[in-house]
VOGU-3710 file (C-alpha; in Angstrom, 3 decimals, decimal comma):
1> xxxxxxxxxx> 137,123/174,642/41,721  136,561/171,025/42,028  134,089/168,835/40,295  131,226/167,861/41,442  131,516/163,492/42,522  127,894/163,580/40,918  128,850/165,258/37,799  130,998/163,723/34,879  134,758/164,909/35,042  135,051/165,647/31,397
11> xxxxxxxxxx> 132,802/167,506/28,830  132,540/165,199/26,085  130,850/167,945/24,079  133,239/170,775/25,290  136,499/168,664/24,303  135,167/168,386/20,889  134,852/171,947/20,732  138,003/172,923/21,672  139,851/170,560/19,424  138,048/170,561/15,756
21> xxxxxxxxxx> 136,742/174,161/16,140  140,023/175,553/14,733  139,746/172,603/11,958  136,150/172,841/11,131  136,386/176,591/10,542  139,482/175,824/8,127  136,789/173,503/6,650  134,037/175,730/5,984  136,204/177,971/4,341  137,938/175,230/1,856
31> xxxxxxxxxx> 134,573/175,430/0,179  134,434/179,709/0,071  136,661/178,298/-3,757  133,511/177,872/-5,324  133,035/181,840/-4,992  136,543/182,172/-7,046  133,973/182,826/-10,553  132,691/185,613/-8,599  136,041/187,021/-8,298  137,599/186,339/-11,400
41> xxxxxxxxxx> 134,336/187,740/-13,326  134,453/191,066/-10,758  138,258/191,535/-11,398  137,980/191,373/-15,449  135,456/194,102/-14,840  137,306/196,487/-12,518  137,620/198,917/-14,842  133,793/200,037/-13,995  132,254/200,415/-10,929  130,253/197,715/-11,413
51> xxxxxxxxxx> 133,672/195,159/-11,069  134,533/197,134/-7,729  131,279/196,466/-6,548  131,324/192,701/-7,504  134,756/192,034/-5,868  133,008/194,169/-2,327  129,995/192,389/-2,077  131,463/188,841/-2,810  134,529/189,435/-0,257  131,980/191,400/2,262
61> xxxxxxxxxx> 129,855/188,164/1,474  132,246/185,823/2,416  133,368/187,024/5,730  129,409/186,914/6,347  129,187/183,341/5,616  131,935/182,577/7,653  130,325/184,739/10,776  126,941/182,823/10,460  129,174/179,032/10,536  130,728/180,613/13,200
71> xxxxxxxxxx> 127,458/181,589/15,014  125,613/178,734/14,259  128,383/175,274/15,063  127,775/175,854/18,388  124,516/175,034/19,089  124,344/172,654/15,779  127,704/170,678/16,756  125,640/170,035/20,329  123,052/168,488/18,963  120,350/171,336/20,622
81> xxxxxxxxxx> 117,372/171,737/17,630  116,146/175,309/16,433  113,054/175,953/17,319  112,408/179,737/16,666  114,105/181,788/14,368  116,241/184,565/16,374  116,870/188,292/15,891  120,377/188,017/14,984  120,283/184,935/12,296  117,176/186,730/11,080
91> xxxxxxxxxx> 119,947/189,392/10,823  122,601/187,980/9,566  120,622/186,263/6,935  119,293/189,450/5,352  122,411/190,750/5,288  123,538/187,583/3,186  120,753/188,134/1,066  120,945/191,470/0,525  124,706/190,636/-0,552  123,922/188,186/-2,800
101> xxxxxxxxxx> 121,470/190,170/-4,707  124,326/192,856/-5,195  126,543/190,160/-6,394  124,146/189,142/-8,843  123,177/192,472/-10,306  126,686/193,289/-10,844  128,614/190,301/-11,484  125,525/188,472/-13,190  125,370/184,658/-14,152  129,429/184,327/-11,799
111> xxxxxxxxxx> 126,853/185,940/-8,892  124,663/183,023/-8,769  127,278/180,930/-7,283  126,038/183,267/-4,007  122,339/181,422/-3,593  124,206/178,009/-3,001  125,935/179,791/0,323  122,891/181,426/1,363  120,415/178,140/1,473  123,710/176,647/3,300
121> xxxxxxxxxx> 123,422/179,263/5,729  119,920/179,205/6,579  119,683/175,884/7,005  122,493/176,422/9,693  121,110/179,472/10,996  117,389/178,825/10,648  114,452/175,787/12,021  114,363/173,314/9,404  110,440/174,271/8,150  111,860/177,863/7,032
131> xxxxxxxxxx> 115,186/176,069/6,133  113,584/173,754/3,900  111,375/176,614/2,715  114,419/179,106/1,602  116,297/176,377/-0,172  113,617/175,369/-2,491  113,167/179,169/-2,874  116,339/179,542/-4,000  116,960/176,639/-5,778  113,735/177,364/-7,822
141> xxxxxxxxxx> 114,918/180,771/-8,651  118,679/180,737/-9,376  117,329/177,926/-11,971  115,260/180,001/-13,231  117,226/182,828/-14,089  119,907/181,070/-15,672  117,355/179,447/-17,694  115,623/182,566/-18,647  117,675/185,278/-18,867  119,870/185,796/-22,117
151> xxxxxxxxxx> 123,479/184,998/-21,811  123,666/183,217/-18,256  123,392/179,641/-19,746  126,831/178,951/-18,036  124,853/178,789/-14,988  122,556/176,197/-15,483  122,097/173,419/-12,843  123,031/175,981/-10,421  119,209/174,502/-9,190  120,748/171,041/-8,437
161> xxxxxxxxxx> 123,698/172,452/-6,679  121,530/174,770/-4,225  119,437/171,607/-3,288  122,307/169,269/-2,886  124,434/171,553/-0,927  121,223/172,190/1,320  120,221/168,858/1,769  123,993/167,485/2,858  124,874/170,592/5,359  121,337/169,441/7,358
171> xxxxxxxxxx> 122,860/165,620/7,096  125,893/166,318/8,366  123,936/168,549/11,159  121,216/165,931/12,090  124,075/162,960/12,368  126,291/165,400/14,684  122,882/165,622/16,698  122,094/161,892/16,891  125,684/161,971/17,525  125,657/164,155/20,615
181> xxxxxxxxxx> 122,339/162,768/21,478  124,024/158,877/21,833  127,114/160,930/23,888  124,582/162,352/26,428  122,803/159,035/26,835  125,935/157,182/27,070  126,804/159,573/29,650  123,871/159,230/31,705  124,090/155,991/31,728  127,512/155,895/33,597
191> xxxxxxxxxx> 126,427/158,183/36,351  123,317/156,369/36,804  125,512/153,106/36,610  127,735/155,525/39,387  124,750/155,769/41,441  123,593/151,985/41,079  127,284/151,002/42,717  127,230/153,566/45,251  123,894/152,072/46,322  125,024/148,775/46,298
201> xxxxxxxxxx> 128,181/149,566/48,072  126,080/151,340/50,525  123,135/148,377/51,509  126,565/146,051/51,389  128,120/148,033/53,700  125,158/148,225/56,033  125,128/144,040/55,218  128,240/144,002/57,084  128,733/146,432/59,622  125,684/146,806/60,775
211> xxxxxxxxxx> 125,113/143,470/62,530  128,209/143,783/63,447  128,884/146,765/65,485  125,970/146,433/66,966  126,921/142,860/67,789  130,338/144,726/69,083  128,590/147,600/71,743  126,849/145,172/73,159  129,436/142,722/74,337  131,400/146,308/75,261
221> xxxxxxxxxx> 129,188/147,083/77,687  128,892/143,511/79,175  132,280/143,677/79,357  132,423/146,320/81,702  129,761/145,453/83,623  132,122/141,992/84,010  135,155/143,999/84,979  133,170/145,732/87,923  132,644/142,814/89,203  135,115/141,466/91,714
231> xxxxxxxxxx> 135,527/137,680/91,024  138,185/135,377/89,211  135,047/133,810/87,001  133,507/137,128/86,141  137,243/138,534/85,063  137,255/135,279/83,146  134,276/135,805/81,271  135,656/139,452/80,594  138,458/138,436/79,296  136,985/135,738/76,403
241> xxxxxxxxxx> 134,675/138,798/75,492  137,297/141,298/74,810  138,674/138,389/72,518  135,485/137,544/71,477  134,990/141,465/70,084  138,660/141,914/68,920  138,159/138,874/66,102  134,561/140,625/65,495  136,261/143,719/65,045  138,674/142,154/62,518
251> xxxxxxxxxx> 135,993/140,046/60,723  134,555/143,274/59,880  137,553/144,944/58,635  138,234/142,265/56,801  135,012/142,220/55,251  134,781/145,688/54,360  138,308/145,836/52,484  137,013/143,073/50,629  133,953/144,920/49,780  135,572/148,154/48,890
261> xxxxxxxxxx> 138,366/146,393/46,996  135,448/145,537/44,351  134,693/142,014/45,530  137,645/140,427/44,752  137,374/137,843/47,387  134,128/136,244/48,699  132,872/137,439/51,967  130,207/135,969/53,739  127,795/138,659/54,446  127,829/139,658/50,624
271> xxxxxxxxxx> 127,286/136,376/49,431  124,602/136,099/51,669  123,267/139,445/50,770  123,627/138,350/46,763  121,737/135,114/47,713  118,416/137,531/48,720  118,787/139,353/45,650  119,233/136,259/43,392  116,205/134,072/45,214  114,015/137,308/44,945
281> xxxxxxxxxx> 114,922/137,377/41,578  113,829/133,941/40,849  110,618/134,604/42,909  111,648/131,998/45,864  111,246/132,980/49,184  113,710/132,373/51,441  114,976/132,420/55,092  118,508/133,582/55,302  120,579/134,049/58,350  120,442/137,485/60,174
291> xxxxxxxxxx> 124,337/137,413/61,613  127,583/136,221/60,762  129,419/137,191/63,633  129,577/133,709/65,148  131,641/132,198/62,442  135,217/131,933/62,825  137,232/133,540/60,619  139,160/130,493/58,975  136,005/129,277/57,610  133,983/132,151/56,790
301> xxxxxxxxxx> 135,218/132,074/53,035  134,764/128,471/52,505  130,887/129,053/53,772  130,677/131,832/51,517  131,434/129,773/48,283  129,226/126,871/49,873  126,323/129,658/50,056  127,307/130,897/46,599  127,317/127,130/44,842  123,976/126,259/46,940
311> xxxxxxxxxx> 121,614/129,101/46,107  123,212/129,183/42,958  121,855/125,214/42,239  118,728/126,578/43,733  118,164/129,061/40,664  118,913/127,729/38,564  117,844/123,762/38,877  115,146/123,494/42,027  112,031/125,145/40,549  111,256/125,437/44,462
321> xxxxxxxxxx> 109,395/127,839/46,215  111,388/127,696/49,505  115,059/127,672/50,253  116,288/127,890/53,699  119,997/129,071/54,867  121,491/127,706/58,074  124,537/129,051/59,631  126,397/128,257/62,527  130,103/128,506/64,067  130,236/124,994/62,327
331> xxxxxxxxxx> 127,678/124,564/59,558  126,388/126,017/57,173  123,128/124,453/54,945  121,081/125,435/52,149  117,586/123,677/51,819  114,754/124,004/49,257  111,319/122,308/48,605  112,435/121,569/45,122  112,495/118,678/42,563  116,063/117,578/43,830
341> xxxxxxxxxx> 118,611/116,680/41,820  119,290/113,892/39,308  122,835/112,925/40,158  124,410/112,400/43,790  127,674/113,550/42,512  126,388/116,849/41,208  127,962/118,783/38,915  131,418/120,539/38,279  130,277/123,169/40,980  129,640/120,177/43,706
351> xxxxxxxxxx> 132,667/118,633/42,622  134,988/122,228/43,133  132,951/122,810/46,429  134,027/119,118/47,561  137,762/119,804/46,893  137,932/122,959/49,042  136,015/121,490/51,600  138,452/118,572/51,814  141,268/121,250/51,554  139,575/122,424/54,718
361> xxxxxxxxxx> 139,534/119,952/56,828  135,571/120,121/56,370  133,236/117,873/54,693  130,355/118,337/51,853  126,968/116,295/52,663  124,573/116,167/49,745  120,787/115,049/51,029  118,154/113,923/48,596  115,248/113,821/51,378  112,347/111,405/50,318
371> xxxxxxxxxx> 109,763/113,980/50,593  111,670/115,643/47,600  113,709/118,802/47,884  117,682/118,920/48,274  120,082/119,773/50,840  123,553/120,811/50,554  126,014/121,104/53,730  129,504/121,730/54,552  130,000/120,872/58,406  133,238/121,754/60,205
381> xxxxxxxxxx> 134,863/119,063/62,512  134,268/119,913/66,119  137,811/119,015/66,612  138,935/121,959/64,338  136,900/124,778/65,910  138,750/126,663/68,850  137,335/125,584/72,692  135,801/128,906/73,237  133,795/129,077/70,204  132,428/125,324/70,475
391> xxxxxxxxxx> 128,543/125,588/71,528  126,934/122,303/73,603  125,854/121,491/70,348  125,636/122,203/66,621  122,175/124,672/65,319  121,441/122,026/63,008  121,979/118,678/65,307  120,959/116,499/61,936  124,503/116,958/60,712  127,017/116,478/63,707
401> xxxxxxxxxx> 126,643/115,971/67,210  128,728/117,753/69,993  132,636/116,385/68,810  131,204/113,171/67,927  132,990/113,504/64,690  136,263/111,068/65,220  134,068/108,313/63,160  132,368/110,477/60,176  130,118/107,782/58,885  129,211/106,565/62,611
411> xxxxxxxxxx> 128,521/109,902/63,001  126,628/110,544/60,728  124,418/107,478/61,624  124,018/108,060/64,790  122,301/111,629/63,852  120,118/109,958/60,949  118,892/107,678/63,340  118,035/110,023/65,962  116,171/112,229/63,653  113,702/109,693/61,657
421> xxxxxxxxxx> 110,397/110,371/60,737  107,922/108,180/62,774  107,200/106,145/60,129  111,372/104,934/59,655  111,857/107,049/56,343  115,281/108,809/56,211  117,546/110,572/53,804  119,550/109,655/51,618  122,937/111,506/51,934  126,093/111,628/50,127
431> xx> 129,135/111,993/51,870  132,637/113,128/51,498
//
């Protein structure tokens, strides 16, 4: 029988069972030496039936002790608290008393080493109110016997040794239950940590695919209609969306072994995804892209660390209450109605982003608009985008016109000029 994917593969509890059992019984029984008086007193008197009866009970007593650590561990070494006191430790714990008294009829001041194992027992067996009740019983009256009754002065203290021997058995018992307690929390935590990832890897998942596939059955089914038609131009157009789905198909795949492989790599519909939860987070709103099917595959993971680095700056810098995502086959832009930024350069993140733009083939453009806010953009060259995924123009035609982009700075112009507020104000823009 297989466990359960929602249940924890190991027992933490159960494997400490099965390997200290052995060694805690071997433990509770190191201490049975401290009934060795008992003995010795019982044997120099086995001559009379009183010594017979000495050696009986205290053996008989043993084994009894060792039944009720045996009875009790369980349910102590678990951490689970005694609430009522049951049948069989009521039992068990008469039939320790009942033993001890025997002992100390017959073997005297040597049997009143007996009340030190029976307050140890029913504070295992026993909830603590009678627990704490029978030790002070006991502890009260073994002192006073050897205090009152002619020739067992050997005994005294044996007071002290009931109440110390009580009071450290229930300390070791309460830490094992904090103990346990801290092992099932821990516990709970990882398989609600478990359920957290699943859920994560689940919306992600939807992130990706979903868009996607749908994205996909549509274009399938113009396809065919396409392929019943009977033209050179409609075969044509056929043909570019079969290509068209095949890199879809393998921008997905892509993007799901990324996912599944823990996030090793950026993908774009995850970052995009993280970029909702982080602006929620920070309580800005935000418009975000719905797709990311149009993007070609060379670029998508140079967009992804541009979204990353701009919402990112957003968070943590902007104090806006807006930030906008663009994305198209050769943009992508993040926007916000902040307070800007001091420096053009930026900061080490700008400066990374710049570098693997450049290693692109792309370019970074920084805006500083006059109305306040910031803009951050890494636009594609026209020139570098494959002829069946260039558009008449770019979504966002402030950055780049249709393949004006031979001249950058002309470009660049050209666009600034075309877009100016009435009243001549324009941006101010880094470049590189």
């Amino acid at each position: 029988m297989t466990d359960s994917p929602d249940q924890p593969l190991t027992d933490p509890v159960a494997t400490y069972e099965r390997r200290f059992s052995g060694w805690a019984l071997a433990a509770a029984g190191v201490w049975l030496i401290f009934l060795a008086p008992a003995i010795q007193e019982g044997w120099r008197e086995r001559g009379a039936l009183v010594g017979w009866v000495g050696l009986v009970s205290t053996v008989a007593f043993a084994v009894f002790y060792m039944v009720s650590f045996l009875l009790a561990r369980p349910k102590r070494s678990r951490g689970e608290s005694l609430t009522r006191v049951t049948a069989q430790s009521l039992r068990l714990y008469l039939a320790l008393l009942l033993l001890g008294a025997v002992m100390v009829l017959s073997l005297h001041s040597a049997g009143l080493s007996a009340a030190v194992y029976l307050s140890i027992a029913g504070v295992m067996m026993l909830p603590t109110r009678f627990a704490v009740g029978q030790a002070v019983v006991l502890a009260a009256g073994s002192e006073l016997l050897s205090r009152t009754v002619p020739g067992w002065e050997g005994a005294n203290g044996i007071g002290l040794s009931v109440g110390l021997g009580s009071f450290a058995v229930w300390g070791i018992w309460q830490a094992m239950r904090r103990s346990m307690d801290l092992v099932r929390a821990k516990d709970e935590n990882a398989q609600l940590m478990i359920g957290q990832e699943r859920a994560r890897m689940a919306r992600d998942l939807h992130d990706i695919l979903g868009h996607s596939l749908t994205v996909i059955t549509v274009k399938a089914e113009l396809t065919g209609r396409l392929l019943e038609a009977d033209s050179e131009e409609a075969r044509a157009r056929a043909r570019a969306e079969i290509a068209d789905i095949e890199r879809l198909s393998r921008d997905a795949l892509a993007d799901v072994r990324k996912t599944v492989e823990g996030y090793r790599e950026l993908t774009l519909p995850v970052e995009i995804s993280r970029a909702k939860s982080a602006l929620e987070a920070a309580e800005i709103s935000a418009s975000l892209p719905g797709s990311t099917d149009d993007v070609p595959t060379e670029w998508r993971e140079l967009f992804a660390w541009t979204i990353r680095e701009g919402v990112t700056n957003v968070v943590r810098h902007s104090a806006a209450q807006h930030c906008t995502v663009s994305l198209s086959q050769t943009s992508v832009r993040i926007t916000d109605d902040g307070r800007g930024c001091v420096g053009a350069d930026g900061g080490n993140g700008l400066i990374g982003l710049r570098e693997r733009a450049a290693a692109a083939g792309a370019r970074l453009i920084v805006e500083l608009p006059e109305g306040g806010g910031f803009s951050l953009a890494v636009v594609v060259p026209a020139r570098l985008v494959p002829d069946r995924l260039v558009p008449d123009r770019l979504v966002d035609d402030r950055l780049v016109p249709e393949r004006l982009v031979d001249d950058h700075e002309q470009n660049l112009a050209e666009n600034q000029a075309s877009h100016a507020s009435p009243a001549g104000q324009t941006s101010r823009a880094v470049r590189s």
